[in-house]
N, C-alpha and C positions, 0 to 999 in steps of 0.2 A: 219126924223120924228121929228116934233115937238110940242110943247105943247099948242100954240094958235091952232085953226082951220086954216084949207088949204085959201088961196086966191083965189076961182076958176075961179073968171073972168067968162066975160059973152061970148058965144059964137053964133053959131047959134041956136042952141036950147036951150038957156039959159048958158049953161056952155060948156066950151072946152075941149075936148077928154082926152087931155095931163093930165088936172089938173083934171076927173073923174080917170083918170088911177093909176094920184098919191096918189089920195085919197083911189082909192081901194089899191092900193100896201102899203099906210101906213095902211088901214084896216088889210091886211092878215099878215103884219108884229108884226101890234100888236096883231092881234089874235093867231099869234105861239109865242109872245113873253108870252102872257097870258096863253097856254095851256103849253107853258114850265114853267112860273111859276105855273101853275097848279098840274102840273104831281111832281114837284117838293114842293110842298105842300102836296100832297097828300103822295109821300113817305115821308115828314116827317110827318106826320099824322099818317102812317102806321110806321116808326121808335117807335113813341111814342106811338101808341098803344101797341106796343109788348114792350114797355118801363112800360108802364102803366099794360098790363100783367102780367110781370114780376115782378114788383112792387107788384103787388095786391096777386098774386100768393106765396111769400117771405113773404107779410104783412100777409097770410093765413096759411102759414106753420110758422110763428113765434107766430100766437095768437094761433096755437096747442102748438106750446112749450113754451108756457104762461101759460098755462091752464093745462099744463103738469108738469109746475114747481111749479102753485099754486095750484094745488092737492099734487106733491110731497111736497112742506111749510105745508100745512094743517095736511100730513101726521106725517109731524117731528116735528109740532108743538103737535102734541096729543101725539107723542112717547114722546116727551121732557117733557109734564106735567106728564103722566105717570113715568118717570124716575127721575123726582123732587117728585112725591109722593112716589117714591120706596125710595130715598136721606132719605125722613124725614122719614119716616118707622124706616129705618137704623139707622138711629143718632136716634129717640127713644128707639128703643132694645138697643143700645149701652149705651145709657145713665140708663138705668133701670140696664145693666148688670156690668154698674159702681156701682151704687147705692150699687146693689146683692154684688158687690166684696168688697165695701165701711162695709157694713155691716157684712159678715163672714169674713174680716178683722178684724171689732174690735173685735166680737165673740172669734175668733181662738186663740187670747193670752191667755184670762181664761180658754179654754178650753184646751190648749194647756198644761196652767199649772197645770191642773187638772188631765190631760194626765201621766204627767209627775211623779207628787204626786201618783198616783196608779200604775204605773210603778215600783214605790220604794216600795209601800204597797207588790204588787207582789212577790220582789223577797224575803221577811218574808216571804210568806205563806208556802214556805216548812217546813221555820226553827217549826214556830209554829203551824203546824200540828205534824212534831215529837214532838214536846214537848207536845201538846194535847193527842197523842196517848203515849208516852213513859210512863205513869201511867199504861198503860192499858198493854201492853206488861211486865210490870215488877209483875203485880196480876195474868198476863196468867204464867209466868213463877213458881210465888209462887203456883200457883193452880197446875199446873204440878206436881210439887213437891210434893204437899199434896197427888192428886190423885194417882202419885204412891206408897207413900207410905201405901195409903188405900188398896190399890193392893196387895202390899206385906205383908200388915199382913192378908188381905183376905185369902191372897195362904199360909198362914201359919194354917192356921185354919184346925183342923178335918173336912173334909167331915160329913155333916149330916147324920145320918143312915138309912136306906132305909123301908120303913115302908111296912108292909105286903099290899097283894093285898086286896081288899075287894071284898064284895059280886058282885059286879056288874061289876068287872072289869076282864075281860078275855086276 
């Protein structure tokens, strides 16, 4: 087989048998040569289809897990600003509950020593309640005294004498 055209030379009816025969036998040569590169086309065609498949198939299950991952971002992205607003929430009460500590801090010393000053007043008040009341127990006991002795000159006295009944009394 070759790549200029056959030589067929002229025969009796225009060309000679030999070189119609070779002409047909390079025809059916190159026509199995072409359906073998055909068929061999064609599986790679079918290779790469199921390549192409498979490819497409992979590119379709990975833009689900694209689409699965940028819904999961979106998701941690709101959880994440939610938990930066909950952050400063936080550091504000903290900072207030400094402020709160800052201030019955300086409170607590005066009060503290004021605390402390009537702590002391305290432990007078017994003394000078006795002393308040020891007037008053020392007149109850003069009184006592007195009273009994009105008693005893009471009991010392004649009974009064018993005066007749009268008219209305039965």
């Amino acid at each position: 087989m070759s790549t200029k055209p056959p030589d067929l030379g002229k025969g009796s009816f225009f060309y000679r048998k030999s070189a119609v025969e070779q002409v047909l036998q390079d025809r059916d040569l190159m026509l199995r040569y072409l359906q073998q590169r055909t068929r061999d086309a064609e599986g790679r065609v079918a290779g790469l289809e199921a390549q192409l498949t498979a490819v497409t198939n992979d590119m379709a299950r990975k833009d689900k897990e694209l689409a699965r991952l940028e819904g999961e971002l979106v998701e941690a992205t709101a959880r994440l600003g939610e938990l930066e607003r909950g952050r400063q929430r936080v550091q504000g009460e903290a900072r207030a509950l400094g402020e709160w500590r800052t201030r019955v801090g300086s409170m607590s010393g005066p009060i503290a020593q004021r605390l402390a000053a009537f702590h002391g007043s305290l432990d007078a008040v017994p003394e000078r309640v006795q002393q308040a009341f020891a007037p008053i127990g020392e007149r109850e006991i003069a009184l006592q005294r007195r009273l009994n002795a009105v008693m005893e000159h009471l009991r010392a006295m004649p009974s009064p004498p018993m005066l007749p009944a009268g008219p209305g009394s039965a």
